[in-house]
N, C-alpha and C positions, 0 to 999 in steps of 0.2 A: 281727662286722665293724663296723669302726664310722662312723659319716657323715662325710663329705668333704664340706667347703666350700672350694673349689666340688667337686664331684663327678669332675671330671677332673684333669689337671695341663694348666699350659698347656704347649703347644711352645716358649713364652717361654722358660723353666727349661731353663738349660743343663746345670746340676749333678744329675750320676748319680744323687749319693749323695741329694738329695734326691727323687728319682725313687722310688728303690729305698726310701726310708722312709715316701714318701707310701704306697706299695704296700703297704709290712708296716702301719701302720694302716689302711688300708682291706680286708686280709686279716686281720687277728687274731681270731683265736677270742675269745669271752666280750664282747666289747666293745661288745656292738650299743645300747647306748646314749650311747654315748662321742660326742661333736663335738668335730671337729678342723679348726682353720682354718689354711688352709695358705696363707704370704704376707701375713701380717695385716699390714696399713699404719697406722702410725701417728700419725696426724694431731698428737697433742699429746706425743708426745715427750718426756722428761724433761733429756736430755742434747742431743740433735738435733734442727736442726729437723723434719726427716722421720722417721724411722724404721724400719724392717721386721723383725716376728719371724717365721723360716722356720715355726713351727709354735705354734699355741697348742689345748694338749687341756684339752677341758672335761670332767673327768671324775666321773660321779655318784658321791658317797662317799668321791671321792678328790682331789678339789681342782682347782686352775687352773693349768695350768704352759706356761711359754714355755719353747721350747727353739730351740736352736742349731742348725744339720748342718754338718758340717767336714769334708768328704772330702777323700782324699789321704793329702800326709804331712803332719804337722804339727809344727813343731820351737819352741821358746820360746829365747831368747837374751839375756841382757841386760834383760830385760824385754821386748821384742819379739816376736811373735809372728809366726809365717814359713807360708806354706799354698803347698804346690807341688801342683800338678795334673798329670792325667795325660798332657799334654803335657809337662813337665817344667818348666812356668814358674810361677814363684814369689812370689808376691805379701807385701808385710809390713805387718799394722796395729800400733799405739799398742795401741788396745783391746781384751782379747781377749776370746774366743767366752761367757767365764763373765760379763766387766763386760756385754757385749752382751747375753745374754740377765736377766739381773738388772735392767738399764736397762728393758730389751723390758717387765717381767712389772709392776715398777711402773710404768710408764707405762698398759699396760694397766688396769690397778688401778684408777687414779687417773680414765682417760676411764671407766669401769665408774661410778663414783662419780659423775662429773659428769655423766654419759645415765641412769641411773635413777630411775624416778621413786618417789615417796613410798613405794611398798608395798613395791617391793623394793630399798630403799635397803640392806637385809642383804648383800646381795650383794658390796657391796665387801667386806665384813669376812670372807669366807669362806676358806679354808686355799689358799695360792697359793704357789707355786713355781717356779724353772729351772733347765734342765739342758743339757747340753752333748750332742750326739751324733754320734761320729767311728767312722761303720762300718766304714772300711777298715784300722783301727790298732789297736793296746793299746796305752790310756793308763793312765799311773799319777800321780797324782798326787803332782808336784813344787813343790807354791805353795802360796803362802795363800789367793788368791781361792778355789780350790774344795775342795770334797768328792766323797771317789771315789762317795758315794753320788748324786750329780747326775752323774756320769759313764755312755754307754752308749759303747761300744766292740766292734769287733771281735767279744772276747767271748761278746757276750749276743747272736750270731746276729742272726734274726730279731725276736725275743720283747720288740716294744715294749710291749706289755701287764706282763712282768715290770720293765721300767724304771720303766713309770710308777708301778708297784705302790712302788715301793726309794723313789722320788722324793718319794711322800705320808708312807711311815713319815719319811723323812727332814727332811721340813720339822714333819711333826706334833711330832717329837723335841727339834727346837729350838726351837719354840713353848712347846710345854711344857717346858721347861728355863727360860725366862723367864715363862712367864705359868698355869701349873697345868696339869691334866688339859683335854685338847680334850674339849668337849661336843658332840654330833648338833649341833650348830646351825652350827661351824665347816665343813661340810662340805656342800655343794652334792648336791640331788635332782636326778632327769632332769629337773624342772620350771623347778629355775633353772638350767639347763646351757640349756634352752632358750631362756630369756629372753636369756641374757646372748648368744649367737650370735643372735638376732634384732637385740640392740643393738648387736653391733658387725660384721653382716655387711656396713652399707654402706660400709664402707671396701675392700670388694672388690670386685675389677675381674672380673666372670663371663664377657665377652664373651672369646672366642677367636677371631681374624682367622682367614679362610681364608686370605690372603698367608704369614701366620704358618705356618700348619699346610703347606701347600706348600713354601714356604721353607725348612720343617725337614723335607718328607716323611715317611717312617713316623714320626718323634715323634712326629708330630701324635697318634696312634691305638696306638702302641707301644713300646715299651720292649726295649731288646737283650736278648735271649733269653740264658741260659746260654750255650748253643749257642755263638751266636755271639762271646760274651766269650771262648771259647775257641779261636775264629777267630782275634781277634786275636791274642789271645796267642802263637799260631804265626806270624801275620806278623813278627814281631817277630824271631822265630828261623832265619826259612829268608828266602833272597835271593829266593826264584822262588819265587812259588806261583799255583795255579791254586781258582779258590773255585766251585764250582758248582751249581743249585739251581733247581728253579720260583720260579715269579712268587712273589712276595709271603714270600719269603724274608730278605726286608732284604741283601741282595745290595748296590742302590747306597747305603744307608745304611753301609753298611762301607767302600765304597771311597772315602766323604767322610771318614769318619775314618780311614781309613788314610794319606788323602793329608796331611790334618791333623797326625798324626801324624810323619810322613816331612818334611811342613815346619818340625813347629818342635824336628823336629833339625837344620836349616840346609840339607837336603838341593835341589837343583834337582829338582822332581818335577813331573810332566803328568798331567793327568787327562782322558782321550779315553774318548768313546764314539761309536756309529754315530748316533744321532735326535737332529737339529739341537733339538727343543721340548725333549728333555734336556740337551741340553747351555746352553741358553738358562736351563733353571731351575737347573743344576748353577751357571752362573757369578753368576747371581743370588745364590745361595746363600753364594757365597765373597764376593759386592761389598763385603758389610757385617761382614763377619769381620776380624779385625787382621790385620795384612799378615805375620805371623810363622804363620799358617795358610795359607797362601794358596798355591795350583801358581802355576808357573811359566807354565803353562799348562794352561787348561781351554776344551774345545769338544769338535767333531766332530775326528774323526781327517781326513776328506776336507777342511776347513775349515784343519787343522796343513798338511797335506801342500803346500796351493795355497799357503800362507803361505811356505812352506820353499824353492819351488819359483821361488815369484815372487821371494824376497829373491836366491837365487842366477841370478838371470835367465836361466831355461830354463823357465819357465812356459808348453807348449803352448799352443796357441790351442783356444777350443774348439768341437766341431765343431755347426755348427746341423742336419747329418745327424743324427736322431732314432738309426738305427741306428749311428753311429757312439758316439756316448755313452758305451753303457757301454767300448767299448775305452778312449775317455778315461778316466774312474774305476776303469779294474782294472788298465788297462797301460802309457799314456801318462802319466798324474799319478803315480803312484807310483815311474815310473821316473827322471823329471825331481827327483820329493822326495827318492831316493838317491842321485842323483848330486851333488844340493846338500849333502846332508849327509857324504856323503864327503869333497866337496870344500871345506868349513867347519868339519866335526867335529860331534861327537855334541852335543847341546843339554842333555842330562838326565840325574841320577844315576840318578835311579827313575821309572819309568812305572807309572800305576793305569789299568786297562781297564775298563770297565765295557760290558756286550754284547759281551760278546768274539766271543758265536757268530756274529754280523754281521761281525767282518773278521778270520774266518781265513783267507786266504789269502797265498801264496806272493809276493807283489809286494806285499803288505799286507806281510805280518813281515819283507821285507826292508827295508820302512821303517823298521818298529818299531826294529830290531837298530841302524841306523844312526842312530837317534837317541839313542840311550843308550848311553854309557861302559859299555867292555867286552864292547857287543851283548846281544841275545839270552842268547847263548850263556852269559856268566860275568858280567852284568849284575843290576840289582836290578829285579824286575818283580813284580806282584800281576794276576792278572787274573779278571775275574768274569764269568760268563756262564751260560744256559741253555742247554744242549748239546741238550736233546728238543724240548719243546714251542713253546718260543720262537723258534727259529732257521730264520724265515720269509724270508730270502734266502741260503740256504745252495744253492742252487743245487743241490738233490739231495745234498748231502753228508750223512754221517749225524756225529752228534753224535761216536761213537769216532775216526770221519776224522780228524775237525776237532780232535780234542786228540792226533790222530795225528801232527799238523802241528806242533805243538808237541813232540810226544817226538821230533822228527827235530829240531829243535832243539837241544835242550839237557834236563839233569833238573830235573826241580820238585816239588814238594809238592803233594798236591793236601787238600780239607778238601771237604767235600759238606754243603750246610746241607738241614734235613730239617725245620723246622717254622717254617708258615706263620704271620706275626706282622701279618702285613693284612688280610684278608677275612674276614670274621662265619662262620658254621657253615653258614649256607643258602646264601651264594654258594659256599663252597667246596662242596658237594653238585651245586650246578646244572653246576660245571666239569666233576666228574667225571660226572655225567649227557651235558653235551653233546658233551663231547670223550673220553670213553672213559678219560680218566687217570687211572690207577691209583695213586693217592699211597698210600705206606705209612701207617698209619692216625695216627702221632703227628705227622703234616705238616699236617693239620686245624686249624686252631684250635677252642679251644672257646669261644671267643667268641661266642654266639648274635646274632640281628640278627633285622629285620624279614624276614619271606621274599623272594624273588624276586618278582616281578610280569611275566607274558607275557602282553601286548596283541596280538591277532589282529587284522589289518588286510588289506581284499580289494583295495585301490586306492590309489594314491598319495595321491589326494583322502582320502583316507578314514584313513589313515595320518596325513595330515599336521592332523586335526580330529580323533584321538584324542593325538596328541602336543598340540595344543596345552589338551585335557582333564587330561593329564597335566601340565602344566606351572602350571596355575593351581591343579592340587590341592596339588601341593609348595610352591607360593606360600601358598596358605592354608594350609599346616601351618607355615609361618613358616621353610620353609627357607630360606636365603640364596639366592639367583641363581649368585653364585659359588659356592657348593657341589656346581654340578650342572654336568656336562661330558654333552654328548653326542657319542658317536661314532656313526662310519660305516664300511661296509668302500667307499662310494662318496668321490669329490669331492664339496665341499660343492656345488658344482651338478649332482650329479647326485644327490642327497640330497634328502632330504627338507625339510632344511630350506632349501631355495632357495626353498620353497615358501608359507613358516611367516611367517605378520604377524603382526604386536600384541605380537610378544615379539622384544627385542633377545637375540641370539643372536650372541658373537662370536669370530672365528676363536682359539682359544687359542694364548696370547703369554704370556711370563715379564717381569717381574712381571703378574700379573692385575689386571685391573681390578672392578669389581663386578656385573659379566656373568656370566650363563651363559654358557658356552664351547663349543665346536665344533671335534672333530678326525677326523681320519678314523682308524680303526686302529690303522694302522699307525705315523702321528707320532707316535702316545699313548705307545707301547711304553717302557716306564721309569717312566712317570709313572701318576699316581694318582684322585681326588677323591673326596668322600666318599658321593655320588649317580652313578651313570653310567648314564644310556637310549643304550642300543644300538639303532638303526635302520637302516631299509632291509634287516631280514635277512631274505632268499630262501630263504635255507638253511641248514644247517650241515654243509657239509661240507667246508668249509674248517677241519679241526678246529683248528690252528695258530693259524689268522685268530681264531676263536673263543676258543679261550682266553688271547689276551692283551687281547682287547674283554672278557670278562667277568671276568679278574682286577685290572681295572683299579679296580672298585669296592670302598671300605673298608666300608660300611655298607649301600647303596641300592641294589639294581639292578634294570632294568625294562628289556624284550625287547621291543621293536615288531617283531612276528614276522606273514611274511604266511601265508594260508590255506597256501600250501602247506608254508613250514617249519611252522607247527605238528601237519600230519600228521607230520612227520619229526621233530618233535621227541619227538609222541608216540610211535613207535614206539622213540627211544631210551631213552626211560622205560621203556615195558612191557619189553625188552632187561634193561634195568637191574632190574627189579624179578625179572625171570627168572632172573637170573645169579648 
């Protein structure tokens, strides 16, 4: 396996394909001395002022090479070079991928040369090369700029270890064709593999925003699963489909790209879900996207409804009877948002759901049906939801009901995603310890992490002076502030942290500021972060409540549990260890 600089990807890096090939070198067998810089910047440029080479591998024995990644299609014309993505939009440069990376590997060469000092001035003269790498096509070689031996494609799988192998005979070959037999000496040990990544690591940028990681959600920590590649690929083919799955699924990372997707075929398309703090990060997400990505509309489904309701002016008033409420949100707003839409017309080719289990209901879908061309019924819809564990205002409904309500509807697809792409190996253990949930054994990740951490606390006081122990140990481990969300199944004034000085602690909002954040639960439900302390728990037997408070963390999780849950928690262990 071999070393990544930096050790992750950022959530910056929009491009799959170089996603997918950061992966295969940091998965390759044999390579564990190999350094590969990924995003190397250029400072001294040979052609530009700036520069960027997607990949430079420094490999012992085998030389120095820049390389290219080109996903998509890729078509040449004229001299021109054309790259369509899988949105379908198409970009053309002057220079292509072969002058790009040949520019990239001198230029590197060359800053190699002017950063070294006296003893390893050898280092520039050592065997260096580039290559082009286009995972999702078979290239052949049509031009003079290249040789198919600098070519990876399609073809060669995963097996960047065999490219780079093709890429050393192939520059060694026309070295030697001009200049005699290559000596030991043209070719770089793991000693100057090291040097030369010490000298040109400061041109990289290590830091990765938490706004970033948020902004992209699972990116930040995941990569589309198989699985899920094969999700879409079924959107694409059926008008109606239903997608459904536990937390940590990548669930709403699908229906941003689906929406994505469905916009830059020109389509009018909405993206609704139930929890306002998702939808608030949902529209953030789309703010700074080209407007050829972009819904028509993104929020809360109850936030569409008053919008529809108000423009057709039949917007009820609403009632400050606490008990009258909910008749407002189930029966009055949704009836006033159909009748506007009847009487206007549908708004939408395609609707994307995201929490579906939140608004199955029958004054619900006949909103739905009446905003979108055709309905319900012979209409384009995708929708996502967790039908079991998630579906905490289901009002007693059982998960088969609720897609019951939909088969009375109309037919659809349905696709089931089965493996967990968020939470480390020890949070997903504590889920299925405190909530009973029996996940089929490939829904796991095998991503390990730090363990879980359960704090016993006898008194508020006392709870609220192990939280704030807790919060300056994560300060001294140099974790960010924003990295660390606490929830509650209380309001923040009946929380603990009403209680909590010396630490700003603030109400979680999209975009984030550089706070630790605070949500209750429930708000959280959608969203993620890479630390979560759960507080204020009494119990667990809210197993629901529970499992979307403890899926909520990607890496970190810590239980401020009082005397009495952790009897109950133990007894769900020994349970578990029994069973």
């Amino acid at each position: 396996m071999a070393i990544m600089i930096p050790s992750v990807i950022s959530p910056e890096v929009k491009s799959n394909a170089e996603r997918r090939i950061f992966n295969w070198f940091k998965n390759a067998l044999g390579t564990d001395k190999w350094i590969v810089l990924h995003s190397l910047g250029i400072s001294t440029h040979n052609k530009v002022i700036y520069g960027e080479t997607d990949f430079l591998v420094l490999a012992p024995q085998l030389g120095l090479f820049a390389l290219e990644v080109k996903g998509g299609r890729v078509r040449r014309e004229n001299g021109i070079w054309y790259f369509t993505d899988r949105y379908d939009k198409t970009n053309s440069k002057e220079r292509g991928p072969f002058e790009q990376a040949k520019d990239g590997i001198f230029s590197i060469v060359e800053a190699i040369k002017a950063r070294a000092d006296v003893e390893h001035k050898y280092v520039g003269s050592l065997l260096f090369g580039s290559g082009v790498m286009f995972p999702d096509i078979e290239f052949t070689s049509a031009g003079v700029e290249e040789e198919q031996w600098q070519v990876f494609d399609s073809r060669d799988g995963k097996d960047v270890k065999r490219f780079i192998k093709r890429l050393s005979e192939g520059v060694k070959g026309k070295w030697e064709a001009i200049y005699g037999p290559a000596g030991k000496s043209k070719f770089p040990d793991y000693a100057d593999v090291k040097y030369i990544a010490n000298l040109l690591r400061g041109d990289f940028d290590f830091a990765v925003s938490m706004s970033a990681q948020l902004r992209n959600a699972s990116e930040a920590l995941i990569t589309l699963t198989k699985e899920q590649y094969r999700c879409l690929d079924q959107l694409d083919d059926n008008p109606r489909c239903l997608i459904h799955g536990p937390a940590g699924t990548g669930k709403t990372l699908l229906a941003l790209e689906e929406v994505k997707k469905s916009a830059a075929r020109g389509e009018k398309v909405a993206l609704f879900c139930f929890n306002a703090s998702l939808a608030d990060w949902m529209s953030n997400y789309f703010s700074e996207m080209d407007e050829t990505l972009r819904p028509c509309y993104v929020g809360t489904f109850h936030k569409y409804m008053t919008q529809v309701a108000k423009e057709g002016g039949i917007l009820p008033a609403y009632p400050r009877d606490p008990d009258k409420q909910q008749q407002y949100y189930q029966v009055d707003l949704p009836e006033a948002a159909t009748l506007s839409l009847l009487e206007n017309g549908a708004q939408f080719d395609k609707i994307v759901v995201d929490e579906t289990q939140d608004l199955i209901q029958d004054s619900y879908l006949e909103v739905f049906s009446a905003s979108l061309e055709k309905g319900l019924a012979r209409g384009r819809w995708t929708m996502f939801g967790d039908f079991s564990m998630q579906a905490i205002y289901a009002a007693g409904m059982s998960g088969a009901e609720m897609i019951g309500k939909l088969e009375d509807c109309t037919s659809f697809i349905r696709f089931k995603l089965t493996v967990n792409c968020r939470n480390t190996k020890p949070i997903c253990r504590e889920i299925e310890t405190v909530t009973g949930f029996k996940a089929p054994n490939e829904l796991w990740t095998k991503v390990d992490g730090p363990p879980v951490q359960y704090i016993t606390w006898a008194t508020m006081d006392g709870q609220c002076k192990k939280l704030k122990a807790l919060l300056k140990q994560l300060n001294d481990s140099h974790i960010a502030p924003e990295k660390i969300t606490i929830l509650s199944p209380r309001k923040r004034e009946d929380s603990v942290v009403s209680i909590l000085e010396g630490y700003v602690v603030k109400d979680f909002k999209t975009p984030i500021g550089l706070n630790t954040t605070f949500s209750t639960i429930q708000a959280f439900k959608g969203l993620e972060n890479v630390v979560i302390i759960l507080t204020d728990v009494e119990d667990f037997s809210s197993e629901k409540l529970m499992y979307v408070g403890l899926s909520r963390a990607c890496s970190g999780l810590f239980v401020l549990e009082s005397e009495a849950a952790k009897r109950e928690y133990d007894n769900l262990l020994m349970k578990k260890l029994l069973s």
